[in-house]
PDB file of N, CA, C and O in Angstrom:
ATOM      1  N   UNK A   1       5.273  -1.627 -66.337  1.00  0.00           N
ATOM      2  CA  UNK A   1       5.746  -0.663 -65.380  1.00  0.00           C
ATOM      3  C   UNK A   1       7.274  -0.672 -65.323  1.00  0.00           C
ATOM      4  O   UNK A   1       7.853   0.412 -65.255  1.00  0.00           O
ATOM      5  N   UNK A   2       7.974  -1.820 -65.344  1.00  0.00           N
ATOM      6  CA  UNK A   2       9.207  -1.918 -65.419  1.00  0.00           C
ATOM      7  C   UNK A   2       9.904  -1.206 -66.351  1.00  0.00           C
ATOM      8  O   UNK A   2      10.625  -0.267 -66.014  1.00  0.00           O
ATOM      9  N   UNK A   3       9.726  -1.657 -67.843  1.00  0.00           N
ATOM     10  CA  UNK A   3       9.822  -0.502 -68.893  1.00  0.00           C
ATOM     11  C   UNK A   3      10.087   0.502 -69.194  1.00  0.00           C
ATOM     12  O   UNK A   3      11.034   0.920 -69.860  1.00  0.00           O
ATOM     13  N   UNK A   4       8.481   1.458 -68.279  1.00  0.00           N
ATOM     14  CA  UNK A   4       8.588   3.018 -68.085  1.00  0.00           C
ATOM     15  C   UNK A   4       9.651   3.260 -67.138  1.00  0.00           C
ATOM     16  O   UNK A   4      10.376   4.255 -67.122  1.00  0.00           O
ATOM     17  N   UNK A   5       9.689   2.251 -66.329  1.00  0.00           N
ATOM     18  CA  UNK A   5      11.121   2.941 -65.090  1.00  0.00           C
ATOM     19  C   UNK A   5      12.380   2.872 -65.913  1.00  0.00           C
ATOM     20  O   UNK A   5      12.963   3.837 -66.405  1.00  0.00           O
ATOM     21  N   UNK A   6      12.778   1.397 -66.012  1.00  0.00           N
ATOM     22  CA  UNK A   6      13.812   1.361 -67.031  1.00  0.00           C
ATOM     23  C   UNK A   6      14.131   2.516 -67.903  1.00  0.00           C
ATOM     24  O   UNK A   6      15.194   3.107 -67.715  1.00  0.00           O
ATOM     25  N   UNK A   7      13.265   2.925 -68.902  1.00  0.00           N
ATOM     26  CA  UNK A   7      13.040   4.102 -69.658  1.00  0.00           C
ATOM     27  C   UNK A   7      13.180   5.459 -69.011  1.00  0.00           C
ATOM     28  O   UNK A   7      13.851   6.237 -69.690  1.00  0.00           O
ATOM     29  N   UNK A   8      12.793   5.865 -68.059  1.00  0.00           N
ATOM     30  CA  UNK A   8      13.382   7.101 -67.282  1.00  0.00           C
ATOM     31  C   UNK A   8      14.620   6.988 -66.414  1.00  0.00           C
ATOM     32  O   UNK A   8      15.444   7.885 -66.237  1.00  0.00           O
ATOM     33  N   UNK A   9      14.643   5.842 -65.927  1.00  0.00           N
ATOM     34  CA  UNK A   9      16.423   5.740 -65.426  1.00  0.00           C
ATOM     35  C   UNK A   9      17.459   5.658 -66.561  1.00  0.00           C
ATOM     36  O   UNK A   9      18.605   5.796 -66.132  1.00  0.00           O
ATOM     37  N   UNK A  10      17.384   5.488 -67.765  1.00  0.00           N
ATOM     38  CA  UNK A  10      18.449   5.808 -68.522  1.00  0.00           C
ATOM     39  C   UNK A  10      18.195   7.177 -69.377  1.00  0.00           C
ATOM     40  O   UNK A  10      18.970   7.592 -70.238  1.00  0.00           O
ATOM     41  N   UNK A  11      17.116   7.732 -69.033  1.00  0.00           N
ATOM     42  CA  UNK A  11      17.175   9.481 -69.871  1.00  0.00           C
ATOM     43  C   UNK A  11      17.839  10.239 -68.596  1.00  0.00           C
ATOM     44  O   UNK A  11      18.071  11.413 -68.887  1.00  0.00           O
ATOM     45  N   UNK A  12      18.160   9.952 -67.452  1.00  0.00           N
ATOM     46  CA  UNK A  12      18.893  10.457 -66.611  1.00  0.00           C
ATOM     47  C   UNK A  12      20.389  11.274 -66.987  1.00  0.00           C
ATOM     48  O   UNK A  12      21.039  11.071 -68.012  1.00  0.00           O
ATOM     49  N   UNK A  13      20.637  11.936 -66.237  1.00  0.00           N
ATOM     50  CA  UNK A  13      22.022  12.395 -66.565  1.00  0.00           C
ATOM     51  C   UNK A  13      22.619  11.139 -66.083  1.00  0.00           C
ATOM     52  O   UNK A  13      22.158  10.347 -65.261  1.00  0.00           O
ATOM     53  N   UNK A  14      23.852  11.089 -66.812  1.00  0.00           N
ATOM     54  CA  UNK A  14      25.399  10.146 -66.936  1.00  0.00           C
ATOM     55  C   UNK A  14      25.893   9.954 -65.524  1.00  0.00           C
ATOM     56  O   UNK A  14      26.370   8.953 -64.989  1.00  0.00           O
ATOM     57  N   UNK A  15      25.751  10.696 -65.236  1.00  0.00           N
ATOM     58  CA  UNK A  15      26.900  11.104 -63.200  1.00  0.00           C
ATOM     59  C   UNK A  15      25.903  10.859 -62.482  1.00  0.00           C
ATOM     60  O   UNK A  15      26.204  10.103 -61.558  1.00  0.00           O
ATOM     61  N   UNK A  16      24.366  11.300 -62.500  1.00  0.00           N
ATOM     62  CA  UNK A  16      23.618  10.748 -61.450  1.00  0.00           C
ATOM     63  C   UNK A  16      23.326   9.609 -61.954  1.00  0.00           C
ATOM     64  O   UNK A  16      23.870   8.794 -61.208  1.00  0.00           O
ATOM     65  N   UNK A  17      22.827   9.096 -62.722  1.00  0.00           N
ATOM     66  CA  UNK A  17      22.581   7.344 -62.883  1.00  0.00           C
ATOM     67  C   UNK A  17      24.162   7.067 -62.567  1.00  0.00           C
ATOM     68  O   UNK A  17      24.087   6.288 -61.617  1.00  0.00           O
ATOM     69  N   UNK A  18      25.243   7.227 -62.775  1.00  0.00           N
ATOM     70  CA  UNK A  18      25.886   6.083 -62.074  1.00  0.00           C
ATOM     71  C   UNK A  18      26.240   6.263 -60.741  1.00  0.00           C
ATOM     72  O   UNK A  18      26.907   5.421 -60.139  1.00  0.00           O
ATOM     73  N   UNK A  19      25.808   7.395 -60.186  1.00  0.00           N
ATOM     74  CA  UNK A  19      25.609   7.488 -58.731  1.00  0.00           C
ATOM     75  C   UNK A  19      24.595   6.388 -58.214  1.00  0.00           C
ATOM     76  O   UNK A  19      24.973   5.520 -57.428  1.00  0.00           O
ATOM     77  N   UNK A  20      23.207   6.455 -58.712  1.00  0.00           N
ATOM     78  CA  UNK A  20      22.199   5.986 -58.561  1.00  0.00           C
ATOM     79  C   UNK A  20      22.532   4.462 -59.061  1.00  0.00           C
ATOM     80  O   UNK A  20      21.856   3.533 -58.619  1.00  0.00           O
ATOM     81  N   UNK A  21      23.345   4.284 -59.776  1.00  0.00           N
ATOM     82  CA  UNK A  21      23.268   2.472 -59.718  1.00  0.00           C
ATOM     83  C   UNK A  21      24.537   2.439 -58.959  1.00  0.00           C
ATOM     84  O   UNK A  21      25.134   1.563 -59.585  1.00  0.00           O
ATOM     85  N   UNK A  22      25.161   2.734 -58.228  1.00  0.00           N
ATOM     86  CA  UNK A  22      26.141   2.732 -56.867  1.00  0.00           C
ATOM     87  C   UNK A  22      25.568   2.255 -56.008  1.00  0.00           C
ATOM     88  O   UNK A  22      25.694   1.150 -55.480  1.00  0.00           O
ATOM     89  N   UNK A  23      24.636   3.393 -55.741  1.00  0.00           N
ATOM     90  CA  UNK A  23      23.747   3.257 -54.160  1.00  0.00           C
ATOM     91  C   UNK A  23      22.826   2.067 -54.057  1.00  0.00           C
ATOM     92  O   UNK A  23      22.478   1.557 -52.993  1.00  0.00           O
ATOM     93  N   UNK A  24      22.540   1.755 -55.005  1.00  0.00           N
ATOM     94  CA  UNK A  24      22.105   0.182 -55.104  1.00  0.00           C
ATOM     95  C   UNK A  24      22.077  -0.857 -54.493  1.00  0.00           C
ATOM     96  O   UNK A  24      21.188  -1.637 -54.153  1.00  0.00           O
ATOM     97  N   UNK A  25      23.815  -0.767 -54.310  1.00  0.00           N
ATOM     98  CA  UNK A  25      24.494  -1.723 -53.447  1.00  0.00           C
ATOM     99  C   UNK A  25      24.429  -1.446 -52.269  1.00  0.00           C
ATOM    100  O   UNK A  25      24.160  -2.250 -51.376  1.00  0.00           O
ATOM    101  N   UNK A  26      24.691  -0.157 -52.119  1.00  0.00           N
ATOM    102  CA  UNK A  26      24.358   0.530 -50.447  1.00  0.00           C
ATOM    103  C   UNK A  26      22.833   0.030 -49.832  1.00  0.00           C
ATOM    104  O   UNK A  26      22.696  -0.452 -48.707  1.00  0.00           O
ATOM    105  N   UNK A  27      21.833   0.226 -50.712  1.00  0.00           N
ATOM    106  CA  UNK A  27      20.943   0.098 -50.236  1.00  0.00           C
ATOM    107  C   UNK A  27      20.160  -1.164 -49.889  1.00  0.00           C
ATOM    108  O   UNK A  27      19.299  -1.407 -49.044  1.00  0.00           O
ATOM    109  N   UNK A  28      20.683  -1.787 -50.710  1.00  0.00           N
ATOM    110  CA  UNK A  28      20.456  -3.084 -50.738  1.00  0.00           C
ATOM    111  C   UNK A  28      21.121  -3.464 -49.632  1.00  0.00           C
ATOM    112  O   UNK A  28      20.472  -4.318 -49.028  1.00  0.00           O
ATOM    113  N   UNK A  29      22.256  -3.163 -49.050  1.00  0.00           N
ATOM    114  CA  UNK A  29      22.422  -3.686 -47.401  1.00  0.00           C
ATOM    115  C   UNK A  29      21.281  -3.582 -46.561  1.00  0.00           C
ATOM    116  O   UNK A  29      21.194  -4.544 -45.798  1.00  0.00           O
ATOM    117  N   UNK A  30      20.104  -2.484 -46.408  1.00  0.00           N
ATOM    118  CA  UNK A  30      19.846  -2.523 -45.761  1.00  0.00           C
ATOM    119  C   UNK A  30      18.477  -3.774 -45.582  1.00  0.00           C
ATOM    120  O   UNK A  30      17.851  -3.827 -44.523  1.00  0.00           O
ATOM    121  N   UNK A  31      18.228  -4.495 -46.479  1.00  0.00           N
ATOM    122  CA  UNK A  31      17.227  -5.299 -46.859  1.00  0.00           C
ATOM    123  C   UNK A  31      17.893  -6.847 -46.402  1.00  0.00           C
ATOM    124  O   UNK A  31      18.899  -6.971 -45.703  1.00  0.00           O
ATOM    125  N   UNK A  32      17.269  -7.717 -46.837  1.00  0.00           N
ATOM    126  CA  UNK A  32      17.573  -8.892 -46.267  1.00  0.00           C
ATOM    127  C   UNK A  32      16.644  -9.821 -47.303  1.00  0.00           C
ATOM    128  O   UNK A  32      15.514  -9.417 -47.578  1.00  0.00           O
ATOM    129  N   UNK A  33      17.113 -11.000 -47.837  1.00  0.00           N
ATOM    130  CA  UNK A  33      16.305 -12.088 -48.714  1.00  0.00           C
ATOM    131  C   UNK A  33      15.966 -11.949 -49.783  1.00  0.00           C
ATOM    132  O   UNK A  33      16.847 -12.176 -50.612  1.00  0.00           O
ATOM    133  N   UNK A  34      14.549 -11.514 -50.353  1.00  0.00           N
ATOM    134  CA  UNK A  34      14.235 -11.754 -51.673  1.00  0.00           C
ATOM    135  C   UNK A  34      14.262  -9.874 -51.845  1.00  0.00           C
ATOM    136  O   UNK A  34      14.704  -9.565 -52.952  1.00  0.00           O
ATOM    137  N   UNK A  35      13.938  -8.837 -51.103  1.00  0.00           N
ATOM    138  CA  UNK A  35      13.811  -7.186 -50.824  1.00  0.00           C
ATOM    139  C   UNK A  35      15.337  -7.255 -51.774  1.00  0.00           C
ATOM    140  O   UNK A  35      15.461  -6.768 -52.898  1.00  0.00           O
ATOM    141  N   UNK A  36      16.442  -8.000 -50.989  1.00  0.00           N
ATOM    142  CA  UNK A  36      17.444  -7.572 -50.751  1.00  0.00           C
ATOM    143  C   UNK A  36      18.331  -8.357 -52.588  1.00  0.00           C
ATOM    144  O   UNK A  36      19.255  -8.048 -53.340  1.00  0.00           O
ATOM    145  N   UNK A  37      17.908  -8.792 -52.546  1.00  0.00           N
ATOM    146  CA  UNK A  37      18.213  -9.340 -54.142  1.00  0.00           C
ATOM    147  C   UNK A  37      17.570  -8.460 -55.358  1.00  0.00           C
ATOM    148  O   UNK A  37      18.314  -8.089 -56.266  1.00  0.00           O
ATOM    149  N   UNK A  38      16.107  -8.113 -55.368  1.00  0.00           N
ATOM    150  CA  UNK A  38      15.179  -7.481 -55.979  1.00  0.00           C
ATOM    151  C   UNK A  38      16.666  -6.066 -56.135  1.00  0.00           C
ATOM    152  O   UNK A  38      17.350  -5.901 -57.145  1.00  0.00           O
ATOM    153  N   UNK A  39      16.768  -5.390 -55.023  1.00  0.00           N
ATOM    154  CA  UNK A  39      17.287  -3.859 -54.870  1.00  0.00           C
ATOM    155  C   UNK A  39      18.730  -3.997 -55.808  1.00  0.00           C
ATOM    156  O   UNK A  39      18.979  -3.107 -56.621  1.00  0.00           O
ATOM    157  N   UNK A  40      19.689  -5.201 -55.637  1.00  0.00           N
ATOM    158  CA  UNK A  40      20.958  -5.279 -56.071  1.00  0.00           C
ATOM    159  C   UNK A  40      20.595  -5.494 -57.316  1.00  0.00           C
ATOM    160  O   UNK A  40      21.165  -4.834 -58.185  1.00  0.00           O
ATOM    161  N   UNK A  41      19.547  -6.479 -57.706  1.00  0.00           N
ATOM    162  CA  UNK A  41      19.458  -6.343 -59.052  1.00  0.00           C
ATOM    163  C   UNK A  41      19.051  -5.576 -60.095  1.00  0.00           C
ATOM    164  O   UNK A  41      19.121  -5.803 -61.303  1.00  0.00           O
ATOM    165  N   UNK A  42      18.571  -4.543 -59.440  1.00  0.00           N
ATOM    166  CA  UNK A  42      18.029  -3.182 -60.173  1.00  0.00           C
ATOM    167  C   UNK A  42      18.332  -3.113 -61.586  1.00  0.00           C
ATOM    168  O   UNK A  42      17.808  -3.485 -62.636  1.00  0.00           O
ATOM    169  N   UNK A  43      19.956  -2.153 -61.015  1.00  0.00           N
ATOM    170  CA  UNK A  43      20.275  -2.147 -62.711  1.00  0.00           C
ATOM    171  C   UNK A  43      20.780  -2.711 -63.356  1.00  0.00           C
ATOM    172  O   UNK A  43      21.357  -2.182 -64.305  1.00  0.00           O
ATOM    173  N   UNK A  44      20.806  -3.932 -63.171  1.00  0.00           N
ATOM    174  CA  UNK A  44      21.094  -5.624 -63.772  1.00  0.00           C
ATOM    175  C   UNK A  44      19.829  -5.454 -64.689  1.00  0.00           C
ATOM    176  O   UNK A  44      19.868  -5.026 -65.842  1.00  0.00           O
ATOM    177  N   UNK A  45      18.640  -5.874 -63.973  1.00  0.00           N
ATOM    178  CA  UNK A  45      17.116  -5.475 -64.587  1.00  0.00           C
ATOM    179  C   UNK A  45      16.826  -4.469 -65.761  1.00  0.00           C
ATOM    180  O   UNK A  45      16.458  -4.842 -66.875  1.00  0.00           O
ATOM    181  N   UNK A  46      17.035  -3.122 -65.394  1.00  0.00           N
ATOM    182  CA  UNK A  46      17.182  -2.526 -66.386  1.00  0.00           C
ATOM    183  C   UNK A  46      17.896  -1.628 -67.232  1.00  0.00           C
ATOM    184  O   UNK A  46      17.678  -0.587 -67.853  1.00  0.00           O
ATOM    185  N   UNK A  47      19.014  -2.580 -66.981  1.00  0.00           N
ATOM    186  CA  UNK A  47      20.154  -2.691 -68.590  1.00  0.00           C
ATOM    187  C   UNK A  47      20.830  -1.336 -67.634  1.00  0.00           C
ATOM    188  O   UNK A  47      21.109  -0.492 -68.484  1.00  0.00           O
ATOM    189  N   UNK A  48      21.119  -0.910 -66.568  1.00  0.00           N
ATOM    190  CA  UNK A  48      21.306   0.897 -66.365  1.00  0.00           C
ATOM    191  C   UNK A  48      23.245   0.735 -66.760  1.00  0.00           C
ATOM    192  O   UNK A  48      24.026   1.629 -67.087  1.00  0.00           O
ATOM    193  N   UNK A  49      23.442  -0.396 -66.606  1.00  0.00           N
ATOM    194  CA  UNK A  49      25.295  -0.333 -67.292  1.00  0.00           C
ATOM    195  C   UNK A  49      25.507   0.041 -68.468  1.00  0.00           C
ATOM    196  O   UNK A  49      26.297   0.888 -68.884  1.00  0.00           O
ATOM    197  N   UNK A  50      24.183  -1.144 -69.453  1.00  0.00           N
ATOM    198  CA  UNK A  50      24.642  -0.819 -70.660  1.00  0.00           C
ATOM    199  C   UNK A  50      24.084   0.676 -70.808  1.00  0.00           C
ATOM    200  O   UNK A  50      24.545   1.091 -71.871  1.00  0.00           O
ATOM    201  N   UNK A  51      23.593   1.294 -70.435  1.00  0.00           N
ATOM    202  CA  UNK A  51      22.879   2.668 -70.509  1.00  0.00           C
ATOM    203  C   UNK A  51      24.312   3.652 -70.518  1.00  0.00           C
ATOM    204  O   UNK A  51      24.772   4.346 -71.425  1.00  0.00           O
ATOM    205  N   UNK A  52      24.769   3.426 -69.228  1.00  0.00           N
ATOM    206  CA  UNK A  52      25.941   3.584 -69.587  1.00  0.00           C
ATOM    207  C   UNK A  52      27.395   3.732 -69.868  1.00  0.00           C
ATOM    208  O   UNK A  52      28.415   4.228 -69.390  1.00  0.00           O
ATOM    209  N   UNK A  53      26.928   2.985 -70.980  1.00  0.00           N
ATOM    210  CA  UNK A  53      28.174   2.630 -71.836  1.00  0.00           C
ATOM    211  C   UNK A  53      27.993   2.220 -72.881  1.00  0.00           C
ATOM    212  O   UNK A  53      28.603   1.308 -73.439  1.00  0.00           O
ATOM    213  N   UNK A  54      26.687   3.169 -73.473  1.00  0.00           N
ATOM    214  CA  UNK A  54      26.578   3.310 -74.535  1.00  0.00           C
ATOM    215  C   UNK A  54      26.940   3.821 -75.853  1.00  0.00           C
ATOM    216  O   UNK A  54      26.708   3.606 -77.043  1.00  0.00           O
ATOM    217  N   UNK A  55      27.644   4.631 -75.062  1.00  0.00           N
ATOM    218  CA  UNK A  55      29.313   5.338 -76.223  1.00  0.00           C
ATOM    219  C   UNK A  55      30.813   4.584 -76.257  1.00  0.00           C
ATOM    220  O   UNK A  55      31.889   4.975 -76.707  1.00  0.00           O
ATOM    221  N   UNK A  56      30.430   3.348 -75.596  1.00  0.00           N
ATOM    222  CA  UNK A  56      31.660   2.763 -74.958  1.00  0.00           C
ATOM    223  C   UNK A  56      31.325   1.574 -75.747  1.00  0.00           C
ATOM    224  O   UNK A  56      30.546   0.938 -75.037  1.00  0.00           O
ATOM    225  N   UNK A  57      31.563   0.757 -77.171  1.00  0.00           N
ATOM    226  CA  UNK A  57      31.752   0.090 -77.789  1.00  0.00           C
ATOM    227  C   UNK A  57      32.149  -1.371 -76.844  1.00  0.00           C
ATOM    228  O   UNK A  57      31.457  -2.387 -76.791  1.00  0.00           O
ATOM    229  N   UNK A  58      33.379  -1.142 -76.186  1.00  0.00           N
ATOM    230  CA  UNK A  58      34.086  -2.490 -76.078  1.00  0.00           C
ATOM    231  C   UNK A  58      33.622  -2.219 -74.619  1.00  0.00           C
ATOM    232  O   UNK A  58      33.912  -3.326 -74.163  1.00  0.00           O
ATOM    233  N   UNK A  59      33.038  -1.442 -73.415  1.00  0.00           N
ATOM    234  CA  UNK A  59      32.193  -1.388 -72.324  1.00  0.00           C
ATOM    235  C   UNK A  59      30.815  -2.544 -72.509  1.00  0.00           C
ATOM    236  O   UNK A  59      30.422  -3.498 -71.838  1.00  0.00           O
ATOM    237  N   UNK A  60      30.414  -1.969 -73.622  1.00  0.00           N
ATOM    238  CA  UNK A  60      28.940  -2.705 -74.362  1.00  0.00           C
ATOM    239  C   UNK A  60      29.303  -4.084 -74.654  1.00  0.00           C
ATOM    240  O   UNK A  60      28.449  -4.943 -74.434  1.00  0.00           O
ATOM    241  N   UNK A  61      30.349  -4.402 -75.078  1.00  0.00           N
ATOM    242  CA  UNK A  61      30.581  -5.882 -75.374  1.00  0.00           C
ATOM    243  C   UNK A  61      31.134  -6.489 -74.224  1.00  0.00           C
ATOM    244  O   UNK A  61      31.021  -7.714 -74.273  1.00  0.00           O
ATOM    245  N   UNK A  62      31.756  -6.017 -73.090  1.00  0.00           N
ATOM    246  CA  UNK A  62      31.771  -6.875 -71.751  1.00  0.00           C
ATOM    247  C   UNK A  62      30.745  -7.286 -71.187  1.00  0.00           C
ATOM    248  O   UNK A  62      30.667  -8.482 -70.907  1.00  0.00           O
ATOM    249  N   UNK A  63      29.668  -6.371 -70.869  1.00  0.00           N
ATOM    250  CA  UNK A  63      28.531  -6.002 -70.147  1.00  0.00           C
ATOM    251  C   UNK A  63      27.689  -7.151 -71.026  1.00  0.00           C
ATOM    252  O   UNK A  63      26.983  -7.926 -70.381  1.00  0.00           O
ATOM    253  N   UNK A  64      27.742  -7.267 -72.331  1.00  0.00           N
ATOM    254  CA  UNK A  64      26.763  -8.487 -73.263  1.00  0.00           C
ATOM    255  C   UNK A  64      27.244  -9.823 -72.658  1.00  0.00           C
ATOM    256  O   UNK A  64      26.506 -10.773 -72.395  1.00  0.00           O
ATOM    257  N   UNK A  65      28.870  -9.756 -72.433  1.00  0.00           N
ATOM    258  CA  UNK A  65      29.560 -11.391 -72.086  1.00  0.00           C
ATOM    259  C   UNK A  65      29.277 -11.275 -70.914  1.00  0.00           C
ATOM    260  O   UNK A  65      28.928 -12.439 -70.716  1.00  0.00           O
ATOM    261  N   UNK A  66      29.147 -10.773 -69.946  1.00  0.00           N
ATOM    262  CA  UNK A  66      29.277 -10.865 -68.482  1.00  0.00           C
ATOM    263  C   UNK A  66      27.542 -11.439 -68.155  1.00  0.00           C
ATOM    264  O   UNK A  66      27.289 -12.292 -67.304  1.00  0.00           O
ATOM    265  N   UNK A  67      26.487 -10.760 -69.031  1.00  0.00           N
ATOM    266  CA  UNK A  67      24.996 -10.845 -68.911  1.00  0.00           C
ATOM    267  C   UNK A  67      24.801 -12.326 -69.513  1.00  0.00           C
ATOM    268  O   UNK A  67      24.006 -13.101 -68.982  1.00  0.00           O
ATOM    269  N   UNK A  68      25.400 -12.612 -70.409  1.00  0.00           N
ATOM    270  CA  UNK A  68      25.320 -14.177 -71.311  1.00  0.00           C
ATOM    271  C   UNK A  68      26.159 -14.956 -70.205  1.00  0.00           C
ATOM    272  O   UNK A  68      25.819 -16.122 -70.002  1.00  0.00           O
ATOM    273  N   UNK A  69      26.863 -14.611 -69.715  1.00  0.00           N
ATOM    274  CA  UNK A  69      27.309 -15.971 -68.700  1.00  0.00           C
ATOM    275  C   UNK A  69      26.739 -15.987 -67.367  1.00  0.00           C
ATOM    276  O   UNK A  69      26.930 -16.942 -66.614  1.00  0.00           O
ATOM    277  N   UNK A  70      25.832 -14.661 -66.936  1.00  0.00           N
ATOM    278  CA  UNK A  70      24.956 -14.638 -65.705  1.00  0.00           C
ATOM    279  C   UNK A  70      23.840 -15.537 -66.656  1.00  0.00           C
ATOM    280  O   UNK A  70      24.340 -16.659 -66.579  1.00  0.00           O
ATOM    281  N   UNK A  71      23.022 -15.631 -67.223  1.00  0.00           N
ATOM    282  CA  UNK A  71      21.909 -16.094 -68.060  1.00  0.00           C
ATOM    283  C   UNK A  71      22.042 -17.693 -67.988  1.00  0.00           C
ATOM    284  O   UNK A  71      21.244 -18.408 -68.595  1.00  0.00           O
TER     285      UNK A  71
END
């Protein structure tokens, strides 16, 4: 299930997914504990940075170092 979401949040347009991994953070205020970790980590989860910045070469290679030193 994750997957298929993953998979339709990056066929999204460019401007609303990075609207939509913005609000993330917004929303995730409103949660508290494990809700509230789950929501921030969204598009951590599924890749929605590298999504995009997928035309963005040296974007793509921060986003790999930044994920390898969260790991």
């Amino acid at each position: 299930m994750t997957e298929n979401l993953a998979e339709r949040l990056e066929a999204m347009d460019k401007r609303f997914l990075r609207d939509l991994v913005d609000a993330f953070q917004v929303i995730a205020a409103e949660y508290s504990g494990e809700a509230k970790e789950v929501v921030q980590n969204i598009a951590y989860s599924c890749y929605l940075e590298e999504a995009l910045a997928a035309d963005n070469p040296v974007r793509l290679a921060e986003l790999e170092a930044l994920r390898e030193a969260r790991d």
